[in-house]
C-alpha positions in Angstrom: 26.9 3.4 -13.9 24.8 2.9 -11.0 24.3 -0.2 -11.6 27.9 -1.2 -12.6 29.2 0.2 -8.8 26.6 -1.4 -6.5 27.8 -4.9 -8.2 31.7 -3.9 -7.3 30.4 -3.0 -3.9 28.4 -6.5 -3.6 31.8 -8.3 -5.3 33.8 -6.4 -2.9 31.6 -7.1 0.3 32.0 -11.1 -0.8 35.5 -11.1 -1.2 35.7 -9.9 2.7 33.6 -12.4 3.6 35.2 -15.1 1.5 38.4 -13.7 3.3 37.0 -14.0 6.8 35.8 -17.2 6.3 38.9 -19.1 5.1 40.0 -18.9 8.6 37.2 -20.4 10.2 35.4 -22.3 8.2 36.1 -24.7 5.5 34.5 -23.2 2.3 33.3 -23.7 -1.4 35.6 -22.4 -4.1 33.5 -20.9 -7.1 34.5 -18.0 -9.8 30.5 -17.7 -10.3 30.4 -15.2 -7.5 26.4 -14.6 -6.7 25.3 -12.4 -3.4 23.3 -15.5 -2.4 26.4 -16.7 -1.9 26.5 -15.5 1.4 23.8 -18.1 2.6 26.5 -21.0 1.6 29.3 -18.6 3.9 26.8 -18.3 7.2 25.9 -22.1 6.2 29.6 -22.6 6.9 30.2 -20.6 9.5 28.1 -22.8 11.4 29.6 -25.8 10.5 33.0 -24.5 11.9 31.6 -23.3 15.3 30.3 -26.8 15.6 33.4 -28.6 14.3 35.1 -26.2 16.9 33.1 -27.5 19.5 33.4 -30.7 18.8 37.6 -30.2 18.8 37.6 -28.6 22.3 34.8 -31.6 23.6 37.8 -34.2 22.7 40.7 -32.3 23.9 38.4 -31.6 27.0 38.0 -35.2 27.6 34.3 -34.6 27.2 32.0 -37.4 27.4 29.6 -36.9 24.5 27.6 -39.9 22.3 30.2 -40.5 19.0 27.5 -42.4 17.2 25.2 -39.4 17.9 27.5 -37.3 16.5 28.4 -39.3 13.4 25.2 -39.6 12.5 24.4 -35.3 12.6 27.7 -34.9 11.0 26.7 -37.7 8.3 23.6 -36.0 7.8 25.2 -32.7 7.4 27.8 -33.3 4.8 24.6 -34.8 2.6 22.9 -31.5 2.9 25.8 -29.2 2.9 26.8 -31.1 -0.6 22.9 -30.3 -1.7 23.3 -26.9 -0.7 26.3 -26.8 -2.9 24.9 -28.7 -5.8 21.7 -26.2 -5.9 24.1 -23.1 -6.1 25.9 -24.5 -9.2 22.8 -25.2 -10.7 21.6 -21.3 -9.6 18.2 -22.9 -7.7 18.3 -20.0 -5.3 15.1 -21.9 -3.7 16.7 -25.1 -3.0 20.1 -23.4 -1.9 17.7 -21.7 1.2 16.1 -25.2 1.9 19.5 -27.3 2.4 21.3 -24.3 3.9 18.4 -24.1 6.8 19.2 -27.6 6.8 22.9 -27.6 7.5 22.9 -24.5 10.0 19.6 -26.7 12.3 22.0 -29.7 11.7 25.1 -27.6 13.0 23.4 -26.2 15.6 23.0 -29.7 16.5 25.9 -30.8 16.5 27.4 -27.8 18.4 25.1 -28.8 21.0 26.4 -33.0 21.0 29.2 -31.7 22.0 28.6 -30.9 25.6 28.4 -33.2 28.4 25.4 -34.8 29.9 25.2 -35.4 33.7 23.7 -38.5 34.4 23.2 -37.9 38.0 21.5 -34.6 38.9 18.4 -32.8 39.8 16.7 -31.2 36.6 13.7 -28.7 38.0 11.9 -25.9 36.8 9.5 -23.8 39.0 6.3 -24.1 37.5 4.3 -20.9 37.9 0.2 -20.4 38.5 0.1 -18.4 35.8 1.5 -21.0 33.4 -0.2 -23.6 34.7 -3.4 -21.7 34.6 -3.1 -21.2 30.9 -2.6 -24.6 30.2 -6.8 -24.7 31.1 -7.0 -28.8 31.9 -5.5 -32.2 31.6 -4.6 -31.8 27.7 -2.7 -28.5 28.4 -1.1 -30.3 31.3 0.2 -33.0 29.2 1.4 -31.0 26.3 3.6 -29.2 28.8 4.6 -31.7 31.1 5.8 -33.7 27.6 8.2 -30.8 27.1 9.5 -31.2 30.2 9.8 -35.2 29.7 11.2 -34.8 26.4 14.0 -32.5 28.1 15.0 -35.2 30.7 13.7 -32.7 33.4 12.9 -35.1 36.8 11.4 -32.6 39.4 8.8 -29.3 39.0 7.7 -26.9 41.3 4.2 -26.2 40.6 3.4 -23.2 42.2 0.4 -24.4 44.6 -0.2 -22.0 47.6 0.6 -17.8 47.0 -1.2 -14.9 47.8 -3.6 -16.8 50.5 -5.2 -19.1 47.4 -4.6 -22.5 45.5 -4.8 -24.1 42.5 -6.9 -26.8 44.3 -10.7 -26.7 44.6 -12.3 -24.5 48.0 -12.7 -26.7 50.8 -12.6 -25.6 54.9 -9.0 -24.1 54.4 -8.5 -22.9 51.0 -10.0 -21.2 48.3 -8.8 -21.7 44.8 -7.4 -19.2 42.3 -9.8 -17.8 40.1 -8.1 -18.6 37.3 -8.5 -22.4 38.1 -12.4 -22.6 38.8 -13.5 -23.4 34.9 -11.2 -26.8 35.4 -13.2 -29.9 35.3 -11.1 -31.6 37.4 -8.6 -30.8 40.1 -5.8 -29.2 38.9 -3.3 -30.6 41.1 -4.5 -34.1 41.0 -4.5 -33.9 36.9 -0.7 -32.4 37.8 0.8 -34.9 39.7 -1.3 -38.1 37.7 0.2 -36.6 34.6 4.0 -36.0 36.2 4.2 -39.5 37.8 3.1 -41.1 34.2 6.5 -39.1 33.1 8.4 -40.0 36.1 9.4 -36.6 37.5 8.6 -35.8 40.8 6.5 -33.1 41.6 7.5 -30.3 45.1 4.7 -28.4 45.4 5.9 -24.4 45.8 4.2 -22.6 48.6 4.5 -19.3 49.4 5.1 -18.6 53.7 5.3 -14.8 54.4 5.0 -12.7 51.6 1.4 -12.6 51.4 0.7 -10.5 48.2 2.8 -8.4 45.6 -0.4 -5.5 44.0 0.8 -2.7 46.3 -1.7 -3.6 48.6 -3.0 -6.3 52.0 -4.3 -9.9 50.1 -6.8 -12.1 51.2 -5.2 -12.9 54.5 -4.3 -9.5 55.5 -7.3 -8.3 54.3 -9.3 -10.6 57.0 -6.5 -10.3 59.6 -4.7 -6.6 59.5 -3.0 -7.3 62.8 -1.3 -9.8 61.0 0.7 -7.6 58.4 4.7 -6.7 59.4 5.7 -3.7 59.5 8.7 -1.0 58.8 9.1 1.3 61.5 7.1 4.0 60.2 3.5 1.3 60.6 3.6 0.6 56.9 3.1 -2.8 55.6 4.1 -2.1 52.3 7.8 -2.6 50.9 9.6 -1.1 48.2 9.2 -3.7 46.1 4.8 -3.1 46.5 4.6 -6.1 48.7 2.9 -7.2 51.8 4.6 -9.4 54.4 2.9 -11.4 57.2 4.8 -11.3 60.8 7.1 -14.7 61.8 6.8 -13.8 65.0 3.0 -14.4 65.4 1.7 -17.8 66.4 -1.2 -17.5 64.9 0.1 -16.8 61.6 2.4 -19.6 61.6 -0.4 -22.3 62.2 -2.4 -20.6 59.7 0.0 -21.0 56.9 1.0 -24.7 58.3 -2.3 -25.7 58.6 -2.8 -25.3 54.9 0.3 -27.1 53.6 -0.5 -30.4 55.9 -3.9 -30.3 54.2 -1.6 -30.2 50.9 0.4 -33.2 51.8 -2.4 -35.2 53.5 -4.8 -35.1 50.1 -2.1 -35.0 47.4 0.8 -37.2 46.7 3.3 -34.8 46.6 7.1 -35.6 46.7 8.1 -32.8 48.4 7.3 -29.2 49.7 9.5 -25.8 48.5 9.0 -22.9 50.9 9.4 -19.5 49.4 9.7 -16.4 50.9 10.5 -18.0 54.0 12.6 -14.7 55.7 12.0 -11.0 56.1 11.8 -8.3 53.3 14.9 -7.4 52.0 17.0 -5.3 54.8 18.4 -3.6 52.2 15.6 -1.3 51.3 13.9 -0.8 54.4 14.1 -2.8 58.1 10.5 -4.7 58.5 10.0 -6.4 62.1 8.5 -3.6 63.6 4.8 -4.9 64.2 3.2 -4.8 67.8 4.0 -8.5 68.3 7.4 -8.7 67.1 8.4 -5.5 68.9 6.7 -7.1 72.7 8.8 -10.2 72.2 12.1 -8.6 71.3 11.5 -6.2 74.3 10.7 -9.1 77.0 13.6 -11.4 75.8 16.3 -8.4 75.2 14.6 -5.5 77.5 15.4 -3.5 74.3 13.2 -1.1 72.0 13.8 -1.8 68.4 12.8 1.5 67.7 15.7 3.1 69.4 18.3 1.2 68.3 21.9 2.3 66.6 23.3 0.9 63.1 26.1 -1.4 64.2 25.2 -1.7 67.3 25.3 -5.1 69.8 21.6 -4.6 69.8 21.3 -4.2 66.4 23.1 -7.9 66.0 20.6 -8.9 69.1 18.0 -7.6 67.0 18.8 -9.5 63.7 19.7 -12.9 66.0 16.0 -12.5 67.1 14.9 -11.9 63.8 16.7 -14.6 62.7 15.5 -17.4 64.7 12.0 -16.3 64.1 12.0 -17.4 60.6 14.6 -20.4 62.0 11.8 -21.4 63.9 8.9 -21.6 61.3 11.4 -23.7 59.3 11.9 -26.1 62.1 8.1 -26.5 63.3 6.9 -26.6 59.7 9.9 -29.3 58.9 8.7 -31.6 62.4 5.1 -30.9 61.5 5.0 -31.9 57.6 7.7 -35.1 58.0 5.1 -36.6 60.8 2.0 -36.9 58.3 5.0 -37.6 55.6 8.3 -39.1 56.6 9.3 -39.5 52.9 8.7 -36.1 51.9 11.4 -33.7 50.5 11.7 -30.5 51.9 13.7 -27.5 50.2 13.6 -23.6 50.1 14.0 -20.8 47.9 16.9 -18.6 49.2 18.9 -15.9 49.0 22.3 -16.8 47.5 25.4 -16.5 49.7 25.2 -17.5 53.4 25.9 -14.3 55.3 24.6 -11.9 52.4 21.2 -14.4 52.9 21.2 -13.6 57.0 22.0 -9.7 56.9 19.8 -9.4 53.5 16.8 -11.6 54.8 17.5 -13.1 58.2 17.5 -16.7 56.6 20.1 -18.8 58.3 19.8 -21.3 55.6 23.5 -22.9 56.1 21.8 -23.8 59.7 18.9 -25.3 58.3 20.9 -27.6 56.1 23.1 -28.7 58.8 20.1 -29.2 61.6 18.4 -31.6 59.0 15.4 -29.2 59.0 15.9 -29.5 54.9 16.6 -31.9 52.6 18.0 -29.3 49.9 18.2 -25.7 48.9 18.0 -23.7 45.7 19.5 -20.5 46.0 18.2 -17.8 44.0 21.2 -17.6 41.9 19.8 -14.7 39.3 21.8 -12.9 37.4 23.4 -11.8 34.2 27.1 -11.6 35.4 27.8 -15.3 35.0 31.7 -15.5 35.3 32.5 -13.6 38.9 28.7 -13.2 40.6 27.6 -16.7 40.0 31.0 -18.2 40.8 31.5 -16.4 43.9 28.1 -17.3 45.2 28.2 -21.3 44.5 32.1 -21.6 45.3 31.6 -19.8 48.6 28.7 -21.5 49.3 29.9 -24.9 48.7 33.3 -24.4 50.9 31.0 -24.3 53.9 28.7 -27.2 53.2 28.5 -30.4 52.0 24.5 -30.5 52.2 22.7 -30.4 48.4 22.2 -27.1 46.9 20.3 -26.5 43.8 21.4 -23.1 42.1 18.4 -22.0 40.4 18.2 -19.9 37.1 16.6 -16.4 35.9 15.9 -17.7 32.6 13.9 -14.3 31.9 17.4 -12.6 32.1 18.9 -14.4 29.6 19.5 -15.0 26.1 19.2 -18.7 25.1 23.1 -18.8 24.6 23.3 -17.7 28.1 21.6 -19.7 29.4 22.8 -22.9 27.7 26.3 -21.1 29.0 24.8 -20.3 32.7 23.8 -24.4 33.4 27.6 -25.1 31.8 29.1 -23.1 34.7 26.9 -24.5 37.0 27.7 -28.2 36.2 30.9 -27.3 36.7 30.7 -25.8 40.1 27.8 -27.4 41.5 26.7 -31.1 39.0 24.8 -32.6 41.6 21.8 -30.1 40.1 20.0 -27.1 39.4 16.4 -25.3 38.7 15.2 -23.1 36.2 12.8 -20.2 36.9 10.1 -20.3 35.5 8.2 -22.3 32.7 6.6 -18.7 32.1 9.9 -17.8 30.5 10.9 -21.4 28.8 10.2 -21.5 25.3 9.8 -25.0 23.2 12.9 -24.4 21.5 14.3 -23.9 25.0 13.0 -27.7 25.7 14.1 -28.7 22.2 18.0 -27.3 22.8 18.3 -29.3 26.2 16.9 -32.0 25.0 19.7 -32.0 21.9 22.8 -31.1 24.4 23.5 -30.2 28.4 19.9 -32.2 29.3 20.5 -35.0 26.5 20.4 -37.9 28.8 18.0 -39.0 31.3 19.4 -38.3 35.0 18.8 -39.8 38.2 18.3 -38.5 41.4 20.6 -39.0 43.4 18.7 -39.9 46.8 16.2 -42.4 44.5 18.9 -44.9 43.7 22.3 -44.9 45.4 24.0 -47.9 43.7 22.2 -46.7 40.4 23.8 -43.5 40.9 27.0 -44.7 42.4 27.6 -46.9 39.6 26.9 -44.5 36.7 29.4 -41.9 37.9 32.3 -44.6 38.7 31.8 -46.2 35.0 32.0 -42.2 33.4 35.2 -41.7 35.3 36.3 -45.4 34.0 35.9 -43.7 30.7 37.2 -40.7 31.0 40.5 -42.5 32.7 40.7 -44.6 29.3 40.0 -41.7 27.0 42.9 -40.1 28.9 45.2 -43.1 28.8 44.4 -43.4 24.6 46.3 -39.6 24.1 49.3 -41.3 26.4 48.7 -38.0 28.9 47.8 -40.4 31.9 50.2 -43.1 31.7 49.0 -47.1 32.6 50.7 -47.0 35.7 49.2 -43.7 36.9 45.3 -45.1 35.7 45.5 -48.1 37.8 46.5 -46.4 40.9 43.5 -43.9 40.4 41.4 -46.8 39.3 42.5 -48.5 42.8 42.1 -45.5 44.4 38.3 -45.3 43.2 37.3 -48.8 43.9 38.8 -48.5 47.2 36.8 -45.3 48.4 34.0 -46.6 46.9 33.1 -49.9 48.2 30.1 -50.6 46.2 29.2 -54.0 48.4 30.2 -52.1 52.0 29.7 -48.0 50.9 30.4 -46.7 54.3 30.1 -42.8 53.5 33.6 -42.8 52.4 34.4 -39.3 50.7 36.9 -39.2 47.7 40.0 -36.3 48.4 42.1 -37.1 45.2 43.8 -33.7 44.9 45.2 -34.8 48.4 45.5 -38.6 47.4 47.8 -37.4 44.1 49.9 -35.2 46.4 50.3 -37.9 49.3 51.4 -40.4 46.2 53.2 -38.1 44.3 51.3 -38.9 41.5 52.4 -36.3 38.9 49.5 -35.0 36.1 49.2 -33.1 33.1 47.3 -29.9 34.9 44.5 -30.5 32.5 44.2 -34.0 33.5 44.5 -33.3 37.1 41.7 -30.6 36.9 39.3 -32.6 34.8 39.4 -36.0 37.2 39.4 -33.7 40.4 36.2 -32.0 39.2 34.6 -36.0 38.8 35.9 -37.1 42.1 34.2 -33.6 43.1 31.0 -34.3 41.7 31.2 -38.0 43.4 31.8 -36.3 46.5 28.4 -34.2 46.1 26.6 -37.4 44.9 28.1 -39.5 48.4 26.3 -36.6 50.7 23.2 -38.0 49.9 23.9 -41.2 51.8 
């Protein structure tokens, strides 16, 4: 009897699947109802998501490789008819082998279906500790052929934190620990290997957080007098870190001293600053060391210390603030460009440009717009992609038209969120983004870029303008013909946007021109399908990022 019920029960638990499944998923009919039966169902399953996908990616207008596609989906119905084939002929074994085969193969094919950017910046930080692990040159190449594999183009190798380096001692630094076994210099072997892969290599330098253990690091160690402070003397945040002052000279040259020895003995393509502000204002005001406390008092004639919340001092007091870390931007920008004119400079920062000067004092909209940067990555972290993340890059980007790089808390996320995180972003902000860190990218995290959002090579926008130029007019060529093929942009509207295009364009004579077409389609009373309308104002968009460039 026992026996007789737990097979109605499995019978019954089929049928709701097999009920379920009709409705998304085409399915195999059989009367030789087996519980294995429900690898064949999940096998379908996935081939539904991915046929969904594939259904929106052609009603989206998406531009996706059809031969690429073919061939997965060519593939799939082999194995799928295989998986089939084995269940008739009850080879349970066989059944699991094609049905692994089918849901990899869907997977795939789920993942062709997304668009590929062909002009952006790809980056991940690359962090010590990662890069200490890989031990020497071998290590380095297995890694950095992930990241070639995925169509990344820039890292951040972490190079200068806590007052040490991954390169070997000399006058100014002394190397990590970690990186003293190396038979060779771990930053040459890094930037040989990268340029032999064609991605560019920013070294990451850390400016005034000096050292995370809950205690003073090397520098503070050597030099207490250095250390900021909270207004109770303590040098220790919330957060159990330790913050050297901006508004000590000495401090400033010590720090820049060491990145020009960086750039003049490594052929780096750029320098990222991080931690280049205050401690977080949020959980406890810092600023109130002896040096920072004589300045504000002979420029202002004000004590810090007895200051009111929402006062007009207190906004003197974050202004000075302010252009203290303003100014190490500035002198380390004028200082690094004259040993390197070429150079990239960029920052880590805190996303939104007030929340990032009341948070941190980092007037990073200024920094852009002085030229003291080339780009920055806000610090974009979070979980909450649909109102946080939009809010911060849509804000952002009303206000300027310099490059930001959103950058990624991969460690927050699921893989599905974060394939769904750099979706968003490509839609707000194409021109690029970074991922933090390689300590938190798995190979399968490589492997699923590689298949779908990362699947072509980009360029970089500021490497090759008429490269770059010319590979975003011919995608919105073809995404005005795809459109014109359904009969929802008609001839007559496509050559006027096609016009339009070559006109603000100018390939021979590109004079910075910038591309308005919501306001061109209104001053022409050019009439669109609001899906059409949104999808080619998003591409004249993204031209419009590419065009700040130059």
């Amino acid at each position: 009897m026992k026996n007789f019920n737990f097979k109605l029960s499995i019978l019954f638990l089929i049928t709701i699947i097999i009920s379920f499944t009709l409705t998304t998923a085409a399915y195999f009919k059989t009367d030789d109802y087996r519980p294995i039966l429900l690898e064949v169902r999940r096998a379908e399953r996935a081939i539904r998501e991915a046929e969904n996908r594939l259904e929106q990616a052609e009603k989206n207008f998406i531009l996706i490789d059809k031969e690429l596609t073919a061939d997965i989906q060519a593939e799939l119905e082999e194995n799928y008819q295989l998986m089939i084939k084995a269940y008739q002929q009850k080879n349970d074994t066989d059944l699991r082998k094609f049905k692994d085969k089918v849901v990899a193969q869907a997977d795939q094919l789920a993942l062709s279906a997304v668009e590929s950017k062909e002009v952006q910046l790809r980056a991940f930080w690359l962090d010590s500790r990662t890069l200490a692990q890989a031990a020497n040159r071998e290590g380095v190449q297995e890694l950095l052929d992930l990241a070639a594999m995925a169509n990344f183009n820039v890292i951040f190798p972490e190079i200068y934190f806590k007052g040490q380096s991954i390169v070997p001692d000399n006058e100014l630094i002394e190397q990590d620990e970690r990186f003293k076994d190396w038979d060779e210099d771990p930053l040459k072997v890094l930037i040989e290997e990268a340029q032999l892969r064609e991605l560019e290599v920013h070294g990451w330098v850390w400016v005034f957080n000096e050292n995370t253990a809950g205690e003073a690091g090397p520098i503070l160690q050597k030099n207490p007098e250095w250390a900021n402070k909270n207004k109770a003397g303590d040098f220790i945040t919330y957060h159990n870190t330790s913050w050297l002052s901006p508004a000590r000279e000495d401090v400033k040259q010590y720090l820049q001293q060491r990145y020009l020895y960086l750039v003049e003995h490594y052929d780096l393509d750029g320098i990222n600053l991080d931690y280049i502000r205050y401690p977080d204002e949020f959980h406890g005001s810092f600023g109130y060391d002896q040096k920072n406390v004589e300045l504000f008092i002979r420029e202002t004639g004000i004590n810090p210390f007895a200051i009111e919340d929402d006062s007009e001092a207190e906004s003197k007091w974050n202004r000075f603030r302010e252009n203290l870390i303003t100014e190490m931007v500035k002198e380390t920008a004028q200082l690094l460009r004259e040993k390197d004119p070429d150079l990239k400079l960029s920052a880590d920062v805190l996303p939104g440009l007030e929340e990032a000067r009341y948070r941190s004092m980092q007037n990073w909209g200024l920094w852009l717009e002085k030229g003291y940067l080339d780009f920055v990555l806000p610090m974009t972290y979070t979980e909450n992609m649909f109102s946080e993340l939009e809010r911060w890059i849509k804000n952002d980007r009303k206000r300027l038209t310099e490059p930001i790089y959103p950058g990624i808390a991969v460690f927050m996320l699921t893989e599905r969120q974060l394939l769904r995180q750099i979706e968003e972003i490509n839609s707000l902000n194409p021109n690029g983004l970074s991922l933090f860190a390689a300590a938190h990218l798995k190979e399968n995290d490589f492997e699923i870029l590689a298949q779908g959002l990362f699947r072509n090579r980009a360029l970089l926008a500021d490497n090759d303008k008429n490269k770059a130029l010319k590979t975003i007019y011919n995608n919105i060529i073809t995404r005005l013909e795809m459109m014109e093929e359904t009969a929802l942009l008609k001839e007559a509207d496509k050559k006027v946007i096609e016009n339009y295009l070559n006109e603000s364009l100018e390939f021979k004579n590109n004079d910075n021109n910038k591309t308005n077409l919501s306001y061109f389609l209104d001053e022409n009373s050019i009439e669109l399908n609001a899906q059409i309308r949104d999808i080619l104002i998003n591409d004249f968009n993204y031209l419009n990022d590419i065009l700040t460039f130059y």
